[in-house]
C-alpha positions in Angstrom: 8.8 -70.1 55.6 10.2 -70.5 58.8 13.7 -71.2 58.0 13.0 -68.3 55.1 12.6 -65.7 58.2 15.8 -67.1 59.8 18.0 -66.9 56.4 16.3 -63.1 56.2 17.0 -62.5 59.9 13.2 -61.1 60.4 14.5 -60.1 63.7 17.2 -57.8 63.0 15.3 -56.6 59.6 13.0 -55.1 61.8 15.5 -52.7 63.0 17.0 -51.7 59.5 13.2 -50.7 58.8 12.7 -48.7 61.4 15.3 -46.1 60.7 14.4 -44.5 57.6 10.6 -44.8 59.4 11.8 -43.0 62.4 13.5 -40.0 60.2 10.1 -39.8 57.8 8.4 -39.4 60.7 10.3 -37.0 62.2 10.3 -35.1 59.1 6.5 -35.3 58.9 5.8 -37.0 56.0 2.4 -39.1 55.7 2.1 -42.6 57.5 1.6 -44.2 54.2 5.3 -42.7 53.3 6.5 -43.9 56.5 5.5 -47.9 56.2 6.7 -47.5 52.9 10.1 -46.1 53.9 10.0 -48.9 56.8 9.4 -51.8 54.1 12.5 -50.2 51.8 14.3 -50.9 55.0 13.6 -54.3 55.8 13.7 -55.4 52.7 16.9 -54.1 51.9 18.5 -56.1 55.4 16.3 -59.6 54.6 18.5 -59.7 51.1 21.4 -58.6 52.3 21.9 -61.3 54.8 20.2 -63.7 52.5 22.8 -63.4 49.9 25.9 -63.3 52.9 24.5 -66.6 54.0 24.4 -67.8 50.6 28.3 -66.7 49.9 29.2 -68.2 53.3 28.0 -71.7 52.8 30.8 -73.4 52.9 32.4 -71.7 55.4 29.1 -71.6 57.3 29.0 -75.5 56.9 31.6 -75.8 59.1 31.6 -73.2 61.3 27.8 -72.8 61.9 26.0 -75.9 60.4 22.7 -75.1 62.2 22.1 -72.3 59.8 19.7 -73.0 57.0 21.5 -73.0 54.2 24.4 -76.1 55.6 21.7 -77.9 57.4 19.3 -78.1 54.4 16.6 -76.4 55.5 17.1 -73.5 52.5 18.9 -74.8 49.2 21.1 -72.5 47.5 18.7 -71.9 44.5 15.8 -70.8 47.0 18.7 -68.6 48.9 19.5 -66.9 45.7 16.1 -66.4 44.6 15.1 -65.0 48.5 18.0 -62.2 48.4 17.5 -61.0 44.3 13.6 -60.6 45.2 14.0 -58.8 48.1 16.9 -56.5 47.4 14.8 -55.7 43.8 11.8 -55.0 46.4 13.5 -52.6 48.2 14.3 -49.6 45.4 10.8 -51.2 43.7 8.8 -49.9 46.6 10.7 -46.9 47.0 9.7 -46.0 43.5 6.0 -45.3 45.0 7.7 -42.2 47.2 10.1 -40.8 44.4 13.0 -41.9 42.3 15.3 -40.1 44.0 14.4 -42.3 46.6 14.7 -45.5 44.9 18.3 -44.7 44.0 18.8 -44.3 47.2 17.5 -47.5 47.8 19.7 -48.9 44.8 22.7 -47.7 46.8 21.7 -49.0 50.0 21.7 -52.2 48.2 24.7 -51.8 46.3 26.5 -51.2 50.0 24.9 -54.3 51.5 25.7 -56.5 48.5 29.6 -54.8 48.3 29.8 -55.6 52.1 29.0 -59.5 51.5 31.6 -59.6 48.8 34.1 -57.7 50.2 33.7 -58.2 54.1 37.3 -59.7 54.5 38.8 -56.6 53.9 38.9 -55.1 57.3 38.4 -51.7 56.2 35.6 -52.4 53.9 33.9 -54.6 56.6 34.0 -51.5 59.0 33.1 -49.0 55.9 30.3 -50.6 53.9 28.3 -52.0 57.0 28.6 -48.5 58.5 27.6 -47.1 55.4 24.9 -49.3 54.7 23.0 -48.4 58.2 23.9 -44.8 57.9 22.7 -44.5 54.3 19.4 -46.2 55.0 18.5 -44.1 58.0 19.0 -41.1 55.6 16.9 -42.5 53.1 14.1 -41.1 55.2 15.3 -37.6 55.6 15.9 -37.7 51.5 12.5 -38.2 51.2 11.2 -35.3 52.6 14.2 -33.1 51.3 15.1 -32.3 54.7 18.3 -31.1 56.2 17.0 -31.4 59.9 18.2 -34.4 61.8 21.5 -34.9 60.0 23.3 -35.9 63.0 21.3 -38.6 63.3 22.9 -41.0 60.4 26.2 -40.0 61.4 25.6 -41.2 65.0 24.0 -44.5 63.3 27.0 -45.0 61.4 28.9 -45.1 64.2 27.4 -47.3 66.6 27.2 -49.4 63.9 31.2 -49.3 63.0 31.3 -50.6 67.7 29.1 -53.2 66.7 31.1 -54.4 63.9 33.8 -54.6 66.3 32.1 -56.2 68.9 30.9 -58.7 66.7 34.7 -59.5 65.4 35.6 -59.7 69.1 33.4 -62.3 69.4 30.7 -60.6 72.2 27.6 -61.8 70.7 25.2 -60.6 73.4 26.7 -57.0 73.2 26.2 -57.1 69.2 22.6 -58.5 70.2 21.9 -56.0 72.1 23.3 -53.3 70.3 21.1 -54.1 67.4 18.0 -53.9 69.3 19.2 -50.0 70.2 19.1 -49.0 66.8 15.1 -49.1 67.6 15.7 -47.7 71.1 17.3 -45.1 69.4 15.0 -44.0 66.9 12.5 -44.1 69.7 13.9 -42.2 71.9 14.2 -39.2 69.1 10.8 -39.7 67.6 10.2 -38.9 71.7 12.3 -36.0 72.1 10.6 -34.3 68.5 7.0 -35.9 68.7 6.4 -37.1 72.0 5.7 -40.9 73.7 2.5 -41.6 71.4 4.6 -41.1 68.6 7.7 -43.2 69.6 6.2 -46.5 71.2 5.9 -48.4 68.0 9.6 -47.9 67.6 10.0 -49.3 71.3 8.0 -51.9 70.1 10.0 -52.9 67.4 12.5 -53.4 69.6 10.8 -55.6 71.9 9.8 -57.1 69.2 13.6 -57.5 67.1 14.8 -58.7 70.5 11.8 -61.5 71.0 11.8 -63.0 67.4 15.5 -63.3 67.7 15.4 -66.1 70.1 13.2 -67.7 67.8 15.0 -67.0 64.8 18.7 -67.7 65.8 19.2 -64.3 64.8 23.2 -64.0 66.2 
């Protein structure tokens, strides 16, 4: 299980959750919506890094051999299995909010999995992981069918298009960082629209992405 939440990078899911939470919220939709939306999320990031793993194996073997999959710790067949289930889960649970919303979902996925395929083209690298974050903070606005907050993916696409640079430049405490600000982010406009009681638990998850990614290798 451990090496499971490492492969999934439990860490940095956290964060992919808590943006289409943050924009339900904000839109008001019901709690129940909202850790619904934040599930989609997270489940969506956990496969998508499952199945990049799983496609860089051999050049992880060489390159980063403490990961799970080169050191043995995850085989390939449990790798595979880990990212179908939990990109399926992600457009399955989005189901209970609308289907609207579970295409969404299947896009977000379709983005994730079109990034680890086609990751070595520069463009696409830049594109699809951009478009991947940006789509699923969206996802939370779609659900409510609300045009308020737009901005918000937009800016979300692009910090995610410095991290993607940063991270081929090779400044892995920057990119560690800068992933814990997609919470700090969402927080701090869940504060400016609802107010502190609304956005600690975003804060939170970022305490919290930041903390289990010392324990999960998550860089």
């Amino acid at each position: 299980m451990w090496a499971l939440c490492e492969l999934g990078r439990v860490g940095n899911a956290l964060t992919a959750g808590s943006g289409p939470a943050a924009a339900a919220l904000l839109c008001g939709l019901p709690l129940s919506v909202v850790l619904r939306l934040f599930l989609c999320g997270f489940c969506a990031y956990v496969g998508g890094v499952a199945l990049n793993d799983l496609l860089d194996r051999k050049e992880d073997a060489v390159r980063r051999p403490e990961r799970p999959i080169p050191r043995g710790a995850v085989s390939q067949k449990t790798a595979a299995l880990f990212a179908i289930a939990n990109l399926a889960a992600s457009p399955i649970i989005a189901l209970s909010v609308s289907h609207t919303v579970a295409l969404w979902f299947v896009l977000v996925c379709l983005l994730a999995v079109g990034y680890d395929v086609l990751k070595r083209i520069l463009v696409m690298r830049f594109l699809l992981m951009g478009g991947v974050r940006g789509a699923n903070w969206a996802a939370g606005l779609l659900a409510a069918s609300s045009p308020v907050l737009l901005w918000a993916p937009v800016v979300v696409f692009c910090w995610t298009l410095f991290l993607t640079f940063a991270g081929l430049k090779g400044w892995h405490m920057v990119v560690a960082a800068g992933i814990v600000g997609f919470c700090v982010f969402d927080g701090c406009v869940v504060l400016w629209r609802l107010g502190w009681a609304n956005s600690l638990p975003f804060f939170g998850l970022g305490v919290l992405a930041g903390l289990s990614g010392r324990f999960f290798k998550m860089a």
